[in-house]
C-alpha positions as CSV (number, residue, x, y, z in Angstrom):
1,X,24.7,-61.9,-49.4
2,X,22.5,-63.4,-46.5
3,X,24.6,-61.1,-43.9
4,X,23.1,-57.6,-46.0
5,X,20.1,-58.6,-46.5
6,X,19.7,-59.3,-43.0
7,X,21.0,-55.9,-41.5
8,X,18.7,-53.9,-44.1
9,X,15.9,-56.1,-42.9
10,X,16.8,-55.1,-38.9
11,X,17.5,-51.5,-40.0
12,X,13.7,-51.5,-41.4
13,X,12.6,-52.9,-38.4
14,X,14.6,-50.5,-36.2
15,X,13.3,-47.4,-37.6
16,X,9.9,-48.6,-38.2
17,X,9.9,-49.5,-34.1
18,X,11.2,-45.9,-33.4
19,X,8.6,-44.3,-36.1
20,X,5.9,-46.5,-34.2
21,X,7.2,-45.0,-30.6
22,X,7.1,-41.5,-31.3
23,X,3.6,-41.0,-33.1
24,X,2.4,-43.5,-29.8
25,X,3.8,-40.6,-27.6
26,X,0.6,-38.5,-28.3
27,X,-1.0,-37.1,-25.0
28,X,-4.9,-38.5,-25.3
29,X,-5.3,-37.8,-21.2
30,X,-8.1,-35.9,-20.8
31,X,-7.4,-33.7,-17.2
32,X,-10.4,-33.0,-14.9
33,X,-11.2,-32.1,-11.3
34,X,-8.5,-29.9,-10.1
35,X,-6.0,-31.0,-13.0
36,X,-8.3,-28.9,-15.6
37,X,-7.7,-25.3,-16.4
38,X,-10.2,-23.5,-14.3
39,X,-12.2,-20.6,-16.7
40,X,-12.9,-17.6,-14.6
41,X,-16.0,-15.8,-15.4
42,X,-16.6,-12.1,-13.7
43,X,-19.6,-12.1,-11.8
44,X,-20.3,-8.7,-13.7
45,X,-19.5,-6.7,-16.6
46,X,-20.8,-2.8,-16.7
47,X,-20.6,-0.8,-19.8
48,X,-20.1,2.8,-19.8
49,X,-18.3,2.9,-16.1
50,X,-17.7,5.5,-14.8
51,X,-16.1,5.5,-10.9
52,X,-15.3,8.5,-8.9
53,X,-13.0,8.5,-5.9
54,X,-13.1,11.4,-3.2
55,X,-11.6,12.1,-0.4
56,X,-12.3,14.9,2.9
57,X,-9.9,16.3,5.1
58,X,-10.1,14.5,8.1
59,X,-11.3,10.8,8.3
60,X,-15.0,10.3,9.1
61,X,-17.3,8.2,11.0
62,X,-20.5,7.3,9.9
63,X,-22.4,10.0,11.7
64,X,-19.8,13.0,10.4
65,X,-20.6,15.2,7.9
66,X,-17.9,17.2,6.2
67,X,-17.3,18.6,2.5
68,X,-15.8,15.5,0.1
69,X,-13.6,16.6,-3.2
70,X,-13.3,15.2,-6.5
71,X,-9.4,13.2,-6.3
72,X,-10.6,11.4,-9.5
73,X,-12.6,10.1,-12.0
74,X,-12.4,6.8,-13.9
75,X,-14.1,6.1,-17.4
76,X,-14.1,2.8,-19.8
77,X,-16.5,1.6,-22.2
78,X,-16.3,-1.9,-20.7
79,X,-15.4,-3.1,-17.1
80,X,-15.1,-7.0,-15.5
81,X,-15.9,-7.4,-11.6
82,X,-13.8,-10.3,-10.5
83,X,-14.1,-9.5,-6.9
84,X,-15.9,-12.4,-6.3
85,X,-12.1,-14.2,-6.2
86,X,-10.1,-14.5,-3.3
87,X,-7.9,-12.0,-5.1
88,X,-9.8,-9.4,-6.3
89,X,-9.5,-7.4,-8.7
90,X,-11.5,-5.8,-11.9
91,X,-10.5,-5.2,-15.4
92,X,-11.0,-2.5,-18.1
93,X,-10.0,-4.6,-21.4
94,X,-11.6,-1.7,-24.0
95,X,-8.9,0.8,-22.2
96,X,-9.5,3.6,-20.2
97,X,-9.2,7.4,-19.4
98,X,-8.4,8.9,-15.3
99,X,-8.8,12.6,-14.9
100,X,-7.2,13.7,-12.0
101,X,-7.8,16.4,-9.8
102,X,-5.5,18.7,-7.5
103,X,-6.6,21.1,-4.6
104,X,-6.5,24.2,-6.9
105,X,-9.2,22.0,-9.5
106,X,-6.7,21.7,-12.2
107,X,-7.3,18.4,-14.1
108,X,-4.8,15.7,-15.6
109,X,-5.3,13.5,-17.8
110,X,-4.4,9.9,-18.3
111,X,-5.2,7.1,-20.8
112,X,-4.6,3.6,-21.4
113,X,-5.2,0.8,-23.9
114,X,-5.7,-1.7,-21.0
115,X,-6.4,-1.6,-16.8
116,X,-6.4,-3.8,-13.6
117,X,-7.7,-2.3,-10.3
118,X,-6.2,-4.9,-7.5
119,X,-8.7,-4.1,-4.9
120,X,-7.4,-5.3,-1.7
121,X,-3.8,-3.7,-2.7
122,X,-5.5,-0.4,-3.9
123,X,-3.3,-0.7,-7.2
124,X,-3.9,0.4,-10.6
125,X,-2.0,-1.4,-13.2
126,X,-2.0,0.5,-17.1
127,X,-0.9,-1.0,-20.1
128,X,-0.2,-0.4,-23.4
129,X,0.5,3.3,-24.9
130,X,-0.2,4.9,-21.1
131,X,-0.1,8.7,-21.6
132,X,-0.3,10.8,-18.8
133,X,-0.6,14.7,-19.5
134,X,-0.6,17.3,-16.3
135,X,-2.8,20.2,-16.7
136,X,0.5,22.7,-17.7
137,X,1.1,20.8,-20.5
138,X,4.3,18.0,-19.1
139,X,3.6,14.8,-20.8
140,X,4.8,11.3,-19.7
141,X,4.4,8.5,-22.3
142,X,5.4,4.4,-21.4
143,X,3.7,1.4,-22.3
144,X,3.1,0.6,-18.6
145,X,2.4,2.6,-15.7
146,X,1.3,1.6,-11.8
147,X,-0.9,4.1,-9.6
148,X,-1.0,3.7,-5.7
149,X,-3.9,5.0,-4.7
150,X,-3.2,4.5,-1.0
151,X,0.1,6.3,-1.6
152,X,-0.7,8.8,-3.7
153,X,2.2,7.8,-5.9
154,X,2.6,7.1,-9.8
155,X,5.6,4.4,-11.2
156,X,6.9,2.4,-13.9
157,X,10.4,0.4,-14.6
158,X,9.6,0.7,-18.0
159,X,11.1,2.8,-21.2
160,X,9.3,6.4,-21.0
161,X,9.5,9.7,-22.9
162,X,9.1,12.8,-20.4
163,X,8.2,15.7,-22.3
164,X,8.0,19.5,-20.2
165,X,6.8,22.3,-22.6
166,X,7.6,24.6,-19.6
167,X,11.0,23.9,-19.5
168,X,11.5,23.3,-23.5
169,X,12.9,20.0,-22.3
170,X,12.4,16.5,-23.7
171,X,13.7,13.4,-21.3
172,X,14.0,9.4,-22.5
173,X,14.6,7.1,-19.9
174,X,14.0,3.8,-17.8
175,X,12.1,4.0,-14.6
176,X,10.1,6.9,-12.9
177,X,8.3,7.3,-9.8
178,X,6.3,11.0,-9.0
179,X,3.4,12.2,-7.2
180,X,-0.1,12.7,-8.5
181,X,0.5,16.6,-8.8
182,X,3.5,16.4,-10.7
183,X,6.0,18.7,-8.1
184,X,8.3,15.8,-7.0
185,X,9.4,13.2,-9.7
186,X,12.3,11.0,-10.1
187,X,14.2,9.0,-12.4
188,X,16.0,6.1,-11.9
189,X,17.8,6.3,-15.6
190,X,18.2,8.5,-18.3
191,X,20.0,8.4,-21.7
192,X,19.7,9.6,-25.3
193,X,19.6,13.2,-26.0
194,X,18.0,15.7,-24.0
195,X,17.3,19.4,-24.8
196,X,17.9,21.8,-21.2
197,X,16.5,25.3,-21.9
198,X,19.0,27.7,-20.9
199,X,19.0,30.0,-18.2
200,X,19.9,33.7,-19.6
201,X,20.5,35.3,-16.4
């Protein structure tokens, strides 16, 4: 009789100890200095932006003077200047809309729900429903879509939907890379079903 009521009285005491060592295993340290999470304020915010990029023939010095054309123009409601960091870059969290120019002055069009502009890599990073529509009607839809400027060149790894009036064609695939105007493009997979318009001749 002595013998069980001493093992319930050490099986009490057991799990109140264990009970006692797991609510004592709260974290109460408070971090500072380095060991906080740094908040990173832009040191501006413009509403309404609007940028325009250009670009002449032949590169210039400051005392040239040659004709400049319209490559293209960015617009968001809201943009955040964080080039004040070591890496810079600036954000367009409201979305955004490029219209793109070719020699001829034909305009494309491309949206997004979100933007970075990495400035020292002359990247533009798109995200969420990124549509990109040429100005004969081919339409390219993913939820994220890179722009080199430096290059010239337009990518993404991710799912897409190629559409090409023109052609009466309709392509789903994973991963494309193309030019600004459209006339080379490549992709790295395709699947699912695709409609060829056929050639009568």
């Amino acid at each position: 009789m002595r013998s069980h009521r001493g093992f319930t009285i050490y099986s009490i005491a057991t799990v109140f100890s264990v009970a006692m060592l797991f609510l004592s295993c709260k974290d109460t340290y408070k971090r500072v200095g380095e060991e906080a999470a740094t908040v990173i304020y832009p040191q501006g915010v413009a509403q309404n932006f609007e940028l325009t990029y250009t670009e002449t023939n032949e590169e210039m010095t400051t005392e040239d003077e040659e004709r400049s054309r319209i490559v293209a123009v960015l617009k968001s409601p809201i943009s955040e200047d964080f080039d004040n960091l070591q890496f810079q870059y600036r954000t367009f969290p409201k979305g955004l809309e490029v219209t793109f120019y070719d020699e001829e002055g034909n305009q494309s069009f491309l949206t997004a729900d979100y933007g970075i502009i990495y400035s020292n890599t002359n990247l533009l990073d798109l995200q969420g429903n990124v549509t990109l529509t040429t100005y004969d009607g081919k339409k390219l839809e993913a939820p994220q879509l890179y722009w080199d400027r430096k290059q010239d060149w337009i990518f993404t790894q991710q799912k897409f939907k190629f559409t090409n009036p023109e052609e009466g064609t309709i392509m789903d695939g994973e991963g494309m890379d193309f030019n600004r105007s459209f006339n080379f493009l490549t992709a790295h997979k395709t699947y699912g079903l695709m409609t060829l318009k056929e050639d009568k001749s």
